[in-house]
Backbone as CSV, one residue per row, in Angstrom:
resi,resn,N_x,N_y,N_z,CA_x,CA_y,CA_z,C_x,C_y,C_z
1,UNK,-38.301,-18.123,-4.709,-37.624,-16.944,-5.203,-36.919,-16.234,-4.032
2,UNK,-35.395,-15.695,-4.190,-35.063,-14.978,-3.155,-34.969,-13.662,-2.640
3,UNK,-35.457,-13.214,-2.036,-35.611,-11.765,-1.413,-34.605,-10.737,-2.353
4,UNK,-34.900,-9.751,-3.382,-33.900,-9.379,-4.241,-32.842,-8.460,-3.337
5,UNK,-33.622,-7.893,-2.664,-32.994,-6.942,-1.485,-31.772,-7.719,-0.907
6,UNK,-31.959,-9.015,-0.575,-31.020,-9.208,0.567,-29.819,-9.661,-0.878
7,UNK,-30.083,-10.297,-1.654,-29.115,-10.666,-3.351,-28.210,-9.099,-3.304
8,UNK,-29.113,-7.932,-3.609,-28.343,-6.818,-3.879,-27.458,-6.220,-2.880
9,UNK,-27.318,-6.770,-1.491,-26.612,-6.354,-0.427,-25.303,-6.830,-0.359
10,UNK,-25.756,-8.396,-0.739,-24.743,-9.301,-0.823,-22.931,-8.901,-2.004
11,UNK,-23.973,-8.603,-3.066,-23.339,-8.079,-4.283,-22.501,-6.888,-4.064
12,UNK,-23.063,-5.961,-2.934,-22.172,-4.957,-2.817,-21.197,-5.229,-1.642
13,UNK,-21.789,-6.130,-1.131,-20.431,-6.619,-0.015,-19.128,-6.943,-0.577
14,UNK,-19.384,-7.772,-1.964,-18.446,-8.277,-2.669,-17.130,-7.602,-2.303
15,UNK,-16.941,-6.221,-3.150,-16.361,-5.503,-3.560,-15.396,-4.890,-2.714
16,UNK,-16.284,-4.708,-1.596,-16.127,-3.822,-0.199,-14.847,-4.859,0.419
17,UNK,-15.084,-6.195,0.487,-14.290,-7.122,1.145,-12.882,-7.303,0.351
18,UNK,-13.282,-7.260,-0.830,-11.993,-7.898,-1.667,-11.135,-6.919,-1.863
19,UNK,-11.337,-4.894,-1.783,-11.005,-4.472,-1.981,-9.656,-4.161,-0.871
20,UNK,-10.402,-4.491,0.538,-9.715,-4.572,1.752,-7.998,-4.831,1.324
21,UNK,-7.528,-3.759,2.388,-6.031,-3.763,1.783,-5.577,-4.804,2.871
22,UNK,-4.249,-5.691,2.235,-3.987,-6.545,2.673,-2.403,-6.633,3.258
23,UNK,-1.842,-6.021,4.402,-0.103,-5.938,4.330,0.490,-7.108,4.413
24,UNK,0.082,-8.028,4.384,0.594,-9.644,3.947,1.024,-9.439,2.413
25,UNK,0.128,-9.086,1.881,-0.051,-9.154,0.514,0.616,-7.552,-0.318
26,UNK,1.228,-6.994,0.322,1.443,-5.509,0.243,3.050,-5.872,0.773
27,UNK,3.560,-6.520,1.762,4.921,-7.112,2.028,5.216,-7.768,0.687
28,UNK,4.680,-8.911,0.043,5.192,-9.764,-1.063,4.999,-8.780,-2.165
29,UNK,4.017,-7.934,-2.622,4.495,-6.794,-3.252,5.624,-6.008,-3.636
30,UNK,6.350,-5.422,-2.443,7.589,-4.708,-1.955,8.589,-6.053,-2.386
31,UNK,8.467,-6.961,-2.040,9.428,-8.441,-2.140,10.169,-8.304,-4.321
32,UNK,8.152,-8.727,-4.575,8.620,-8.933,-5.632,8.679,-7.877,-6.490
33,UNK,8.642,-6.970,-6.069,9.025,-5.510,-7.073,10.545,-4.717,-6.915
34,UNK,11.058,-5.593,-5.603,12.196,-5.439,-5.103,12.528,-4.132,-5.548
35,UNK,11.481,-2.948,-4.353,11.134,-1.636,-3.671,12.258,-1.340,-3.381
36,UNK,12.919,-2.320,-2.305,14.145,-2.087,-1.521,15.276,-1.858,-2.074
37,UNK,15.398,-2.474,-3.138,16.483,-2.307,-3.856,16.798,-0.506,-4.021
38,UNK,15.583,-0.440,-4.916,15.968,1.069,-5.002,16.307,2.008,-4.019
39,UNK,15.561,1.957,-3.070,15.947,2.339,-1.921,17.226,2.478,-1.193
40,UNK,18.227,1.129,-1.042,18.891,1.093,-1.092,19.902,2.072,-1.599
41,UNK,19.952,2.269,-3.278,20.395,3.097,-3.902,20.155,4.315,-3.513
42,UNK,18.927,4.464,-3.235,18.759,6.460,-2.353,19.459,6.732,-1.565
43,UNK,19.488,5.507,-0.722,20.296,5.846,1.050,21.473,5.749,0.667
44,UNK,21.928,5.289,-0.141,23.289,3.993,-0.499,23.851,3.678,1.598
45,UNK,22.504,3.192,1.844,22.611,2.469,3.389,21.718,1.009,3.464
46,UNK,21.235,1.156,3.972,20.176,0.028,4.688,19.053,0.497,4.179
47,UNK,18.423,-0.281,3.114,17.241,-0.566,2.262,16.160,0.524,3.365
48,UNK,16.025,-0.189,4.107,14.911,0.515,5.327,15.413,1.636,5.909
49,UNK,16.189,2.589,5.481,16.949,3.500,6.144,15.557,4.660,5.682
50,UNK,15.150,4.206,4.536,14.465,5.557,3.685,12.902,5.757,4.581
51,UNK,12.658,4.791,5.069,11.618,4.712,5.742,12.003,5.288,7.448
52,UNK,12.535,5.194,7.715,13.158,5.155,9.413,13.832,6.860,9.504
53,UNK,13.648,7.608,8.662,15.040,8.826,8.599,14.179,9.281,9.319
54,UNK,14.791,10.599,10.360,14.360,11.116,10.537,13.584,12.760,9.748
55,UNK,13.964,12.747,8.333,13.577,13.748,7.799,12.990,13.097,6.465
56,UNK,12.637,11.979,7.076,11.659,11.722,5.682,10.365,12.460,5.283
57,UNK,10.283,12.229,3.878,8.723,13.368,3.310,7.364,12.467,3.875
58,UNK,7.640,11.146,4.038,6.242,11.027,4.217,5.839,10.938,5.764
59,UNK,4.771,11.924,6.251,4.815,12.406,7.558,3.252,12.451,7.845
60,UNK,2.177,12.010,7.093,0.644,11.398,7.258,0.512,10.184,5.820
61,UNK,-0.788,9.702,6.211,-1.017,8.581,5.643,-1.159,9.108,4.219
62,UNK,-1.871,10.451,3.293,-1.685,11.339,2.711,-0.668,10.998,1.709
63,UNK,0.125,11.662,2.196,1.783,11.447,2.167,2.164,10.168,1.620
64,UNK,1.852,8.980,2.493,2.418,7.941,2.377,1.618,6.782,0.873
65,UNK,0.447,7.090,0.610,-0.352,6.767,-0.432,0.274,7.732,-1.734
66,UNK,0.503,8.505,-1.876,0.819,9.671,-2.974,2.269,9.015,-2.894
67,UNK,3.548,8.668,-2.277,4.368,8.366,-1.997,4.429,7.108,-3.114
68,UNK,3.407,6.086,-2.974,3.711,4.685,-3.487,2.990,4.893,-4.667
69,UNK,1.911,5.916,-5.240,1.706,5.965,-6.285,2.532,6.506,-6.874
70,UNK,3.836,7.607,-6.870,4.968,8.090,-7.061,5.603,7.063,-7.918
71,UNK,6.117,6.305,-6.894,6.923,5.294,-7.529,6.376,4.198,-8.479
72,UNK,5.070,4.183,-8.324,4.727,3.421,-9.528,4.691,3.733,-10.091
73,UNK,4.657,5.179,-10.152,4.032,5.562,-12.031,5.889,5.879,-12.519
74,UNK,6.228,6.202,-11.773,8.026,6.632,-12.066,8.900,5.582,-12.558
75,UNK,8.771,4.420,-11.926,9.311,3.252,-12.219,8.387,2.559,-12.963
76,UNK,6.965,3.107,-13.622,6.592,1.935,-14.579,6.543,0.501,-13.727
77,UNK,6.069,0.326,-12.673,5.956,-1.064,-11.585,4.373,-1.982,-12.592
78,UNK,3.170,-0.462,-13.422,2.154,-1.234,-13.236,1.534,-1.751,-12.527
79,UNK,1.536,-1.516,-11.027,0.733,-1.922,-10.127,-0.858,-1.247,-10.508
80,UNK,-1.317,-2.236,-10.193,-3.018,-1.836,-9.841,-3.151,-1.004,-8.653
81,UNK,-4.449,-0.178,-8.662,-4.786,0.620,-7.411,-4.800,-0.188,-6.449
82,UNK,-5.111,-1.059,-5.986,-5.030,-2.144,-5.340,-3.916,-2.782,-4.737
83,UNK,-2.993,-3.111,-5.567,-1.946,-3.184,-5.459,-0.816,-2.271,-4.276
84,UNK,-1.336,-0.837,-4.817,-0.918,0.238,-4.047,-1.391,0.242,-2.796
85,UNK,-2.930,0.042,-2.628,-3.713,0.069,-1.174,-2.708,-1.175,-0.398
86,UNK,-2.276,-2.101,-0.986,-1.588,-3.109,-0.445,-0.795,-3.031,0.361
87,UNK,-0.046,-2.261,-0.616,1.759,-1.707,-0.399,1.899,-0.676,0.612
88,UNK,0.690,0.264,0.462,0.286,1.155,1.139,0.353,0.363,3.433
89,UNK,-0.911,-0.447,3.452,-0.763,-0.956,4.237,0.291,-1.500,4.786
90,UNK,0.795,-2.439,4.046,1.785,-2.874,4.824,3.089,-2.186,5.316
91,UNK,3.280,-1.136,4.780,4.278,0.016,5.042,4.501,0.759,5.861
92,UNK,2.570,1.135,6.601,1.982,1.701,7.396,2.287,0.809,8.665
93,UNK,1.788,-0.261,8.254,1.792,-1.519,9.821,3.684,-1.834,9.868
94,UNK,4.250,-1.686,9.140,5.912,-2.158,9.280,6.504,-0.389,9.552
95,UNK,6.244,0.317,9.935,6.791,1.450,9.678,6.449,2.638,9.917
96,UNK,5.374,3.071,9.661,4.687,4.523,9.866,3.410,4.651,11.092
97,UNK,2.834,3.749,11.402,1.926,3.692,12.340,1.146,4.911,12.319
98,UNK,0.666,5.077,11.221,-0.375,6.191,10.796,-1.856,5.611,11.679
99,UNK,-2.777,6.566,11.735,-3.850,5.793,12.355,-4.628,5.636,10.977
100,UNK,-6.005,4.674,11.057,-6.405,4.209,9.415,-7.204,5.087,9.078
101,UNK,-7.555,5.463,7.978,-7.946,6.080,7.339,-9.638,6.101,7.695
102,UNK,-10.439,7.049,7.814,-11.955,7.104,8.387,-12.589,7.081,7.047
């Protein structure tokens, strides 16, 4: 029989790992939701202009999470929370260099 303790540790590791945001997986996100596009249309410049301005709104990590849930719920994307933590990351590591979240 196995130690139930060490079974129930395991089980909560699960969750903890998979939930881990991924900016690999948060880049192909942005790809296939083709983010940029719209963007584009904001700046009517360079897709990445909206990210790079100097008077952009998103100015902590805060900011930048509330930011991508914005647009999902606005554009109807349907992303999962998850999804967002994704998008979130990789946005952060291509762009904002927020420090991570404690």
């Amino acid at each position: 029989m196995r130690n139930p303790t060490t079974a129930l540790l395991l089980l909560l590791a699960i969750p903890a790992c998979a939930a881990a945001a991924d900016a690999a997986e948060g880049k192909r996100l942005v790809e296939a939701n083709r983010c940029e596009n719209c963007h584009h249309n904001v700046t009517m410049g360079g897709a990445k202009a909206v990210y790079l301005r100097k008077d952009r709104r998103v100015t902590t990590m805060e900011k930048l999470v509330s930011q991508v849930s914005v647009c999902n719920s606005q554009l109807k994307q349907q992303l999962f929370p998850e999804d967002e933590e994704h998008i979130v990351a990789y946005l952060n590591q291509a762009y904002y260099h927020f420090p991570a979240k404690k």
